[in-house]
Structure formats: structure tokens, C-alpha cells
PDB file as gemmi writes it, atoms N, CA and C in Angstrom:
CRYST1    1.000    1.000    1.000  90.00  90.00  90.00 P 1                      
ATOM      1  N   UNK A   1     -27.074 -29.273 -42.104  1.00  0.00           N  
ATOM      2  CA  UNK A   1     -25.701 -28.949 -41.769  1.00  0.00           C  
ATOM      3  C   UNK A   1     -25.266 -27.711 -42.554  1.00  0.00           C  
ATOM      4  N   UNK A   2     -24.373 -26.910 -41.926  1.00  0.00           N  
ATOM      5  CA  UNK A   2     -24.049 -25.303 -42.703  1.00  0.00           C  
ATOM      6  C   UNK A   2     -22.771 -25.938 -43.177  1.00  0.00           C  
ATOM      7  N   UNK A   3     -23.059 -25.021 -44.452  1.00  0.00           N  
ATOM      8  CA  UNK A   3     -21.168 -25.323 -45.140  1.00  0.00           C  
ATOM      9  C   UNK A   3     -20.819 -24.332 -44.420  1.00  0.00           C  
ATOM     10  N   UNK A   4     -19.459 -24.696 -43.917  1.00  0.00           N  
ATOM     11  CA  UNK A   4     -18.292 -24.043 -43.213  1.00  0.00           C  
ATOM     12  C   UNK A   4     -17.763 -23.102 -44.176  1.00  0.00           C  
ATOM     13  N   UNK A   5     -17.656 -23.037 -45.711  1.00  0.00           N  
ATOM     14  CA  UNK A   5     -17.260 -21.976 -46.248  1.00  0.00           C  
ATOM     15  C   UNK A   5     -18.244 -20.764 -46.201  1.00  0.00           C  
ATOM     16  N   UNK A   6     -19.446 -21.420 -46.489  1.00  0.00           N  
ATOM     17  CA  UNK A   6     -20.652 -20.270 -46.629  1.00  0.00           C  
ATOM     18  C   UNK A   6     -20.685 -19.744 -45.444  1.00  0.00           C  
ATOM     19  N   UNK A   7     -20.484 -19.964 -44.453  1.00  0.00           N  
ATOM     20  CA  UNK A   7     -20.158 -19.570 -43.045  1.00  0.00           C  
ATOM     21  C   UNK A   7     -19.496 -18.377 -42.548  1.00  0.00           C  
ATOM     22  N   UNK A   8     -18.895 -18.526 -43.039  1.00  0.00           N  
ATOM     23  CA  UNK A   8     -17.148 -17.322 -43.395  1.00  0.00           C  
ATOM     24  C   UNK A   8     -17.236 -16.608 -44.684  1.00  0.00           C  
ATOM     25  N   UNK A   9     -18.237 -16.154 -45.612  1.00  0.00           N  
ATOM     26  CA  UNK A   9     -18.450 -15.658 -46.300  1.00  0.00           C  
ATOM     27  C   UNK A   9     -19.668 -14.295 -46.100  1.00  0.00           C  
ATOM     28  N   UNK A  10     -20.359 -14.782 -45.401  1.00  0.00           N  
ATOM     29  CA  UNK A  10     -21.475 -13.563 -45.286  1.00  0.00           C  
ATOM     30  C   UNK A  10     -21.022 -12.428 -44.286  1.00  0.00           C  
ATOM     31  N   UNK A  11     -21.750 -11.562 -44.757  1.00  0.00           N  
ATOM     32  CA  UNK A  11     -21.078 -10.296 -43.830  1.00  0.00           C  
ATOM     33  C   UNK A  11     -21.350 -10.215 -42.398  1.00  0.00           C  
ATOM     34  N   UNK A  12     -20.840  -9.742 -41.734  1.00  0.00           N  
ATOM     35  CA  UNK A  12     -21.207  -9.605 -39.881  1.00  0.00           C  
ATOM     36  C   UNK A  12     -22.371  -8.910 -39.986  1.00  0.00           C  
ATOM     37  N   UNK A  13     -22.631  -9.264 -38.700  1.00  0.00           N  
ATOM     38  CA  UNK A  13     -23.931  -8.336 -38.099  1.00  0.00           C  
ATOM     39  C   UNK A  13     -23.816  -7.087 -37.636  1.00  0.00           C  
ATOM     40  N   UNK A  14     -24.791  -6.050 -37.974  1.00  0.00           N  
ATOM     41  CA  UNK A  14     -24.060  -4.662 -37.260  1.00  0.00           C  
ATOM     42  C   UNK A  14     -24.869  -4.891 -35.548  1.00  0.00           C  
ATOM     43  N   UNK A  15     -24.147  -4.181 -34.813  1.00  0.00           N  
ATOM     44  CA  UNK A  15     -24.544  -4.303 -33.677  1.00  0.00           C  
ATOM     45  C   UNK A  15     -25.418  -3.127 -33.514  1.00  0.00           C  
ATOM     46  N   UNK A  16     -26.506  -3.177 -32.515  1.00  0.00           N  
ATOM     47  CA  UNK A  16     -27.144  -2.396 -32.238  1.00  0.00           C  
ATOM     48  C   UNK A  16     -26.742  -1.401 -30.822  1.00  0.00           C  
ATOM     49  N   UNK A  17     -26.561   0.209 -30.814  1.00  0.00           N  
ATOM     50  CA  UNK A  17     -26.487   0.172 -29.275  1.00  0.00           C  
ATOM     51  C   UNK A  17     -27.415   0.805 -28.392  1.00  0.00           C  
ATOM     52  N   UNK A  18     -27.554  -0.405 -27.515  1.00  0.00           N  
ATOM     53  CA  UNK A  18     -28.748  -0.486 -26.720  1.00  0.00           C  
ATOM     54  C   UNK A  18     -28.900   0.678 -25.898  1.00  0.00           C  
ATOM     55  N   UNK A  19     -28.062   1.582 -25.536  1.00  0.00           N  
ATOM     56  CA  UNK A  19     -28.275   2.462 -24.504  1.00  0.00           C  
ATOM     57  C   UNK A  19     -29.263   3.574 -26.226  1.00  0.00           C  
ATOM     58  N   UNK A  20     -28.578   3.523 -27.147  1.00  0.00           N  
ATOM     59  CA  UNK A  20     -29.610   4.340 -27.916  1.00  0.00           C  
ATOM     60  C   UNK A  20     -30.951   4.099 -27.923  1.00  0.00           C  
ATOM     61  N   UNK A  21     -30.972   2.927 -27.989  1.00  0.00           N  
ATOM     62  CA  UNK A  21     -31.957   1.914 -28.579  1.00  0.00           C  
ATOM     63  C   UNK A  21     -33.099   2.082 -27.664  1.00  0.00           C  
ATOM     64  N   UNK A  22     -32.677   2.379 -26.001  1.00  0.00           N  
ATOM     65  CA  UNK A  22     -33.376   2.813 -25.461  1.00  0.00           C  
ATOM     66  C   UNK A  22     -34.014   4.286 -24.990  1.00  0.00           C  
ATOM     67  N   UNK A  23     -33.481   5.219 -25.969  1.00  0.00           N  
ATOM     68  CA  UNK A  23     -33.702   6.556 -25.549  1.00  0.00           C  
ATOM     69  C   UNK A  23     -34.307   7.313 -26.787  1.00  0.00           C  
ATOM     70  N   UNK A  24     -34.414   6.403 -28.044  1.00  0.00           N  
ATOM     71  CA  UNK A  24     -34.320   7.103 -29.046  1.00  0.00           C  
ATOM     72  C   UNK A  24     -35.509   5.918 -29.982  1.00  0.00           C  
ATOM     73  N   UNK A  25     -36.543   6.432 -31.251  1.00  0.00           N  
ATOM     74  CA  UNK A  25     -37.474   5.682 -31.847  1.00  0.00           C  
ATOM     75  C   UNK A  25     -37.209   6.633 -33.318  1.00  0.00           C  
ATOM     76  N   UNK A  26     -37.717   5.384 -34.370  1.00  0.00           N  
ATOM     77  CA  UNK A  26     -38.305   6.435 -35.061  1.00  0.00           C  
ATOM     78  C   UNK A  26     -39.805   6.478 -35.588  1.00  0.00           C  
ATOM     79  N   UNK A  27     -39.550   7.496 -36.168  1.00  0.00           N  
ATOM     80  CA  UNK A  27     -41.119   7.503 -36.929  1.00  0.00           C  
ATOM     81  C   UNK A  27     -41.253   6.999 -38.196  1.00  0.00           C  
ATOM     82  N   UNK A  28     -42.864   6.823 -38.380  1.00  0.00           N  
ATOM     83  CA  UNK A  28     -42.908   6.086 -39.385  1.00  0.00           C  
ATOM     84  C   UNK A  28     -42.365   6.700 -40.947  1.00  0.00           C  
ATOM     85  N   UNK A  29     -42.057   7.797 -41.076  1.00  0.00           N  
ATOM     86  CA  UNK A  29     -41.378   8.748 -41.993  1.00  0.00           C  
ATOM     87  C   UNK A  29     -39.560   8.874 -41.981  1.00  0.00           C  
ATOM     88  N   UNK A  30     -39.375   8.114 -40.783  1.00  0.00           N  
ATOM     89  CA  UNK A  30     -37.872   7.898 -40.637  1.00  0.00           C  
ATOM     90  C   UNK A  30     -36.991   8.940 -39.767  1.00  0.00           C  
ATOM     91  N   UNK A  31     -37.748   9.972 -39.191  1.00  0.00           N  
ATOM     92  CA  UNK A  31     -37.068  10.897 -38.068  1.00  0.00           C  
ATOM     93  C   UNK A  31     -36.913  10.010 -37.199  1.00  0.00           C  
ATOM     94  N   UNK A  32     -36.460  10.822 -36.306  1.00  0.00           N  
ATOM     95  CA  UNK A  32     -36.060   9.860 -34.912  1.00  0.00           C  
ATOM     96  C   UNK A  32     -36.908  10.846 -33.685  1.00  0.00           C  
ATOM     97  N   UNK A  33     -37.281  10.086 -33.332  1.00  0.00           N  
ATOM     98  CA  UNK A  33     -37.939  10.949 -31.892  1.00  0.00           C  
ATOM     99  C   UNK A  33     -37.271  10.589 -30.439  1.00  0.00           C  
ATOM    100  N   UNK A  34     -36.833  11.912 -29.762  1.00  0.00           N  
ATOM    101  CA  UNK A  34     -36.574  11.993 -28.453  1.00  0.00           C  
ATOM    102  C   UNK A  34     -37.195  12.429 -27.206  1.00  0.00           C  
ATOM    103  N   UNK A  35     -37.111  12.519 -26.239  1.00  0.00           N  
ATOM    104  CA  UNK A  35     -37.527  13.054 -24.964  1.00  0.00           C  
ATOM    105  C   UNK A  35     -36.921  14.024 -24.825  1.00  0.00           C  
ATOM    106  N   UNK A  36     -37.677  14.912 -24.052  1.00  0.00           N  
ATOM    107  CA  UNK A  36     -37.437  16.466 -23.641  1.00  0.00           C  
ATOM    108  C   UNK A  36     -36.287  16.271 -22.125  1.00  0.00           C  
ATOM    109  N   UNK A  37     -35.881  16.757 -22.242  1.00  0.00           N  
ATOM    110  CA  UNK A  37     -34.922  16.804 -20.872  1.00  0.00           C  
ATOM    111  C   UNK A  37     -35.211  18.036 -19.756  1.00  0.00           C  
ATOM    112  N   UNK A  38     -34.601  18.598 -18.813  1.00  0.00           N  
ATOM    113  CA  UNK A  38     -35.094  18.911 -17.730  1.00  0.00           C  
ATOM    114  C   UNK A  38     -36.669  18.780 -16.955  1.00  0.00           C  
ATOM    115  N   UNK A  39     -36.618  17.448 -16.679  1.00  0.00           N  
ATOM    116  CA  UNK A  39     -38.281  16.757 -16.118  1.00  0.00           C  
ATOM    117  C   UNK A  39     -37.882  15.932 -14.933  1.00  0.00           C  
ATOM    118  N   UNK A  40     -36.900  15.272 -14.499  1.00  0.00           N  
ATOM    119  CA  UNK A  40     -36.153  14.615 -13.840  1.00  0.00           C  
ATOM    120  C   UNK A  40     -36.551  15.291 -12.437  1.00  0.00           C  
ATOM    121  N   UNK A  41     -36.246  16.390 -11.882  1.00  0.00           N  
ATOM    122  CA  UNK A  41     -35.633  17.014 -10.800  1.00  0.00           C  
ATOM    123  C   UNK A  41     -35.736  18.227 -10.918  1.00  0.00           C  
ATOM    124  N   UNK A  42     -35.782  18.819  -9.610  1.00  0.00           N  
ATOM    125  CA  UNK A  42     -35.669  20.342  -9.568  1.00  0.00           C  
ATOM    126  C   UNK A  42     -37.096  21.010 -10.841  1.00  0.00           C  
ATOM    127  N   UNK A  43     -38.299  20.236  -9.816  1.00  0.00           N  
ATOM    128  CA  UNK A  43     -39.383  20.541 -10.774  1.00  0.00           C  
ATOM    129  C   UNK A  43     -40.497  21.368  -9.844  1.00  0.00           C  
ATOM    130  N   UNK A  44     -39.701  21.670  -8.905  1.00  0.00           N  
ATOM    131  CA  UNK A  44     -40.835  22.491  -7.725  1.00  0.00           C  
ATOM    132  C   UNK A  44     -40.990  24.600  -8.303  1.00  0.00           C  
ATOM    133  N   UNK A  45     -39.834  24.765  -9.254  1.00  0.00           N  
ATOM    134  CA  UNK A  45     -39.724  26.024  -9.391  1.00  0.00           C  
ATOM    135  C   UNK A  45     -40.161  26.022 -10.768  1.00  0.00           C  
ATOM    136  N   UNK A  46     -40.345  24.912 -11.541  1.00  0.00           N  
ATOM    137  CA  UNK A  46     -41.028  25.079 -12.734  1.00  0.00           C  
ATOM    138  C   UNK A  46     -42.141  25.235 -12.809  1.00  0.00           C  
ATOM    139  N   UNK A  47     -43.085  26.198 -13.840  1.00  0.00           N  
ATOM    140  CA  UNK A  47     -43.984  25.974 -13.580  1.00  0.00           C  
ATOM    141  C   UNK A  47     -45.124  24.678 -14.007  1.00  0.00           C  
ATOM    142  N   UNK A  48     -46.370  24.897 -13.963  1.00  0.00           N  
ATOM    143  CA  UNK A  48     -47.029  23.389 -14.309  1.00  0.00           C  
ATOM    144  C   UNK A  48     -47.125  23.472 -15.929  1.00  0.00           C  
ATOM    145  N   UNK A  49     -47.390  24.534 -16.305  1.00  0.00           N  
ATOM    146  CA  UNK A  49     -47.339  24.688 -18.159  1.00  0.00           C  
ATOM    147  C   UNK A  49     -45.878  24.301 -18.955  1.00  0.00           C  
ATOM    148  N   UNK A  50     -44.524  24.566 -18.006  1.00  0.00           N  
ATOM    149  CA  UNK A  50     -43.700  24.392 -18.946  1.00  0.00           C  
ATOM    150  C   UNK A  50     -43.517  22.681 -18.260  1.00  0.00           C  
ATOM    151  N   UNK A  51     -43.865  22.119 -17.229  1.00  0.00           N  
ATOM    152  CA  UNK A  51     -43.587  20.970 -17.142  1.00  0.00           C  
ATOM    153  C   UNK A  51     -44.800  19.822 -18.082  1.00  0.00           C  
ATOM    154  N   UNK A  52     -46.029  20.335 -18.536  1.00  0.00           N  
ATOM    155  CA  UNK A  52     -46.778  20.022 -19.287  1.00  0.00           C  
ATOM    156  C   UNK A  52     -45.893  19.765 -20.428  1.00  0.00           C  
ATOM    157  N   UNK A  53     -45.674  20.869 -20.915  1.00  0.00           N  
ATOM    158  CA  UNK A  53     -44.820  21.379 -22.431  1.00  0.00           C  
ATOM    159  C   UNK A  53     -43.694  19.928 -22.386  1.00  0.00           C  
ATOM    160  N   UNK A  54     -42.668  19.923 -21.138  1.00  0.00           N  
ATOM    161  CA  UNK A  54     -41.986  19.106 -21.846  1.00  0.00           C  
ATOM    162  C   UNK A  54     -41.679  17.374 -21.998  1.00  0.00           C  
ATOM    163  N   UNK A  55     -43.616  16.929 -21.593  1.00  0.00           N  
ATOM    164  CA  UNK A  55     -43.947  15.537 -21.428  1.00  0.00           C  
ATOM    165  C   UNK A  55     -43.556  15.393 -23.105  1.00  0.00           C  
ATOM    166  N   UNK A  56     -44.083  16.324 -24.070  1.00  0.00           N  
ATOM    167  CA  UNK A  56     -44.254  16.003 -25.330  1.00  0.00           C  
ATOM    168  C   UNK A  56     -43.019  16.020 -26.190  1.00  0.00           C  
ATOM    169  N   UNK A  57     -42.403  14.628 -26.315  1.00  0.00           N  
ATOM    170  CA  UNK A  57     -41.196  14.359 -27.691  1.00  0.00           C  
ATOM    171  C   UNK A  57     -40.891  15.441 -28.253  1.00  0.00           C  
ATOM    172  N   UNK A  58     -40.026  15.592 -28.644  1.00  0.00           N  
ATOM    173  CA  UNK A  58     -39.556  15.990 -30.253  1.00  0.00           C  
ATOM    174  C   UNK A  58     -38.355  15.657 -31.058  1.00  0.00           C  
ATOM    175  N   UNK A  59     -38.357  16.025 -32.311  1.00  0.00           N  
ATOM    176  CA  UNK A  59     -37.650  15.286 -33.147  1.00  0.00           C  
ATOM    177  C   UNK A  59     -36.247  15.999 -33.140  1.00  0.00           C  
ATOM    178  N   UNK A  60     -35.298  14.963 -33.101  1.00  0.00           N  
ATOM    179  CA  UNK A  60     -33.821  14.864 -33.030  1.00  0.00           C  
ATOM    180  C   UNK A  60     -33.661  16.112 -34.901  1.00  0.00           C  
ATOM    181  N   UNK A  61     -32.786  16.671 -34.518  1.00  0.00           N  
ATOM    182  CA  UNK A  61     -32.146  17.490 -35.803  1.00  0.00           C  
ATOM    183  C   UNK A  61     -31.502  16.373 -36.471  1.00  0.00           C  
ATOM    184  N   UNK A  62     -31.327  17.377 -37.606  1.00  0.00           N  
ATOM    185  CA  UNK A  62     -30.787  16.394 -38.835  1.00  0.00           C  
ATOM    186  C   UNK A  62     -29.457  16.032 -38.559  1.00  0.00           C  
ATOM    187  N   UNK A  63     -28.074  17.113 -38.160  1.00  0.00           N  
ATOM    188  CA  UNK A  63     -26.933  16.668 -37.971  1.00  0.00           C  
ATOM    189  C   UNK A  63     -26.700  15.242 -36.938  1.00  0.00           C  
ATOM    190  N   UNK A  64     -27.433  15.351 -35.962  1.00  0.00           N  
ATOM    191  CA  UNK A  64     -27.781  14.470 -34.917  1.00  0.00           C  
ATOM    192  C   UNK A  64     -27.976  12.873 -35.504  1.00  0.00           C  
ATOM    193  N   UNK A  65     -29.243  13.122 -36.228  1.00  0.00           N  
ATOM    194  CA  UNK A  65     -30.132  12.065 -36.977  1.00  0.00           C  
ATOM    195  C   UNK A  65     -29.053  11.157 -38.122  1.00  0.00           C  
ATOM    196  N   UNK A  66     -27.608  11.557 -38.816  1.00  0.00           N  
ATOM    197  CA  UNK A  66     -26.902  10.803 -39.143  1.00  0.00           C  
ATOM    198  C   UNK A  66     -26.249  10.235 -37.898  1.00  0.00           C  
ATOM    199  N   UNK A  67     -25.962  10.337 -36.984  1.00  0.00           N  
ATOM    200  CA  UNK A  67     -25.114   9.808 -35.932  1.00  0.00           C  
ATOM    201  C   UNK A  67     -25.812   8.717 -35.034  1.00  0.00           C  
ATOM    202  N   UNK A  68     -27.431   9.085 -35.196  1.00  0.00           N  
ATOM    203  CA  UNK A  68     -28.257   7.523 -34.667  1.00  0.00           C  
ATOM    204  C   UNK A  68     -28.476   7.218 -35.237  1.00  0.00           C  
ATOM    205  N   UNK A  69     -28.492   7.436 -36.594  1.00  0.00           N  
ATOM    206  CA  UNK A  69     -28.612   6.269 -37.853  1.00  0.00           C  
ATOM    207  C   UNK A  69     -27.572   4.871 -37.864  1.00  0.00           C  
ATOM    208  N   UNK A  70     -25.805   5.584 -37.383  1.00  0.00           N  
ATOM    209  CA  UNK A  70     -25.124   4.431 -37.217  1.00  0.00           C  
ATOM    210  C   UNK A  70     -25.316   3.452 -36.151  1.00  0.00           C  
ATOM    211  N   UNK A  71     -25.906   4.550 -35.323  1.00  0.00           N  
ATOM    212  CA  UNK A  71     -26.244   3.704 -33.404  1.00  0.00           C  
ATOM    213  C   UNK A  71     -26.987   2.596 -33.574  1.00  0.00           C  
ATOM    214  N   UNK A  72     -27.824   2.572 -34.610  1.00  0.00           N  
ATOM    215  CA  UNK A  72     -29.071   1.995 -34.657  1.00  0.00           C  
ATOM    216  C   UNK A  72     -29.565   1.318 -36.292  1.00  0.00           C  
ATOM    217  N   UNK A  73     -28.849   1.079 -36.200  1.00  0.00           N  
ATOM    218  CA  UNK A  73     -29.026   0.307 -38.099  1.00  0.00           C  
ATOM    219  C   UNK A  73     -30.168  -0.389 -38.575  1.00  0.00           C  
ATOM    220  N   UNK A  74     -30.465  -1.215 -37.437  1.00  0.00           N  
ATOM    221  CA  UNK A  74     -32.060  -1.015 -37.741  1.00  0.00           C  
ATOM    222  C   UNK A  74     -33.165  -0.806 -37.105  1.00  0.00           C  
ATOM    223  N   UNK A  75     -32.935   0.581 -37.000  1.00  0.00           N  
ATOM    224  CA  UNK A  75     -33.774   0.828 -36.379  1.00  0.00           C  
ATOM    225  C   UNK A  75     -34.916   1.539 -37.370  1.00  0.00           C  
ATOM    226  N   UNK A  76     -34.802   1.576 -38.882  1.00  0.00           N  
ATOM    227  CA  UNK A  76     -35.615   2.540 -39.942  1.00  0.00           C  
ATOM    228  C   UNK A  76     -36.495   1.309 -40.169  1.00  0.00           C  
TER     229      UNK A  76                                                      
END                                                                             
């Protein structure tokens, strides 16, 4: 049985948000890694090297990287 005081004493849970949660990882060093954007559509005038180029991640900047730190609390 839980004591009802100890109950009401511990801190909340932070929430996670999932739309980050799904777009965003990190590494094992603690960056965050993202997906390249324009790959979607309107890929007939690109060529095949820059659509190669932007299968491959890269890492979110630092100003950025405090702002999914809150998105995602645990995500380190």
C-alpha cells in the first residue's frame, strides 16, 4: 500500500514531446541528430548527388540543442 503523503510529495514527471521525440535522437556524446530536409518532393530537378548528400543526418546547432533538451528530458 503507498502512503498517501509520500504520494504528494515527489516531484512530477516531465513530459516528453512526442512529435520531437519522433524527429530528433541523440548521440552517444549527447548532440542531437536530425534529418536533412528538402527530400520529400519536387525531387525530379534535383540532382542524384545532392539527393544522395541529403539521405545523411546532421547535427542540430548548439542554440537549437538547448531547446530539445527541454522537448526531451530524457532523451540524454
Amino acid at each position: 500500500m503507498v502512503n498517501s503523503a509520500n504520494k504528494f510529495n515527489r516531484m512530477p514527471k516531465l513530459k516528453t514531446n512526442r512529435a520531437a521525440a519522433k524527429r530528433f535522437k541523440f548521440t552517444g556524446t549527447g548532440k542531437v541528430r536530425r534529418a536533412q530536409a528538402f527530400v520529400n518532393h519536387i525531387l525530379s530537378k534535383k540532382s542524384t548527388k545532392r539527393k544522395r548528400n541529403l539521405r545523411q543526418g546532421a547535427i542540430v546547432c548548439k542554440s537549437d540543442q538547448k531547446e530539445l533538451e527541454k522537448l526531451l528530458p530524457y532523451g540524454k
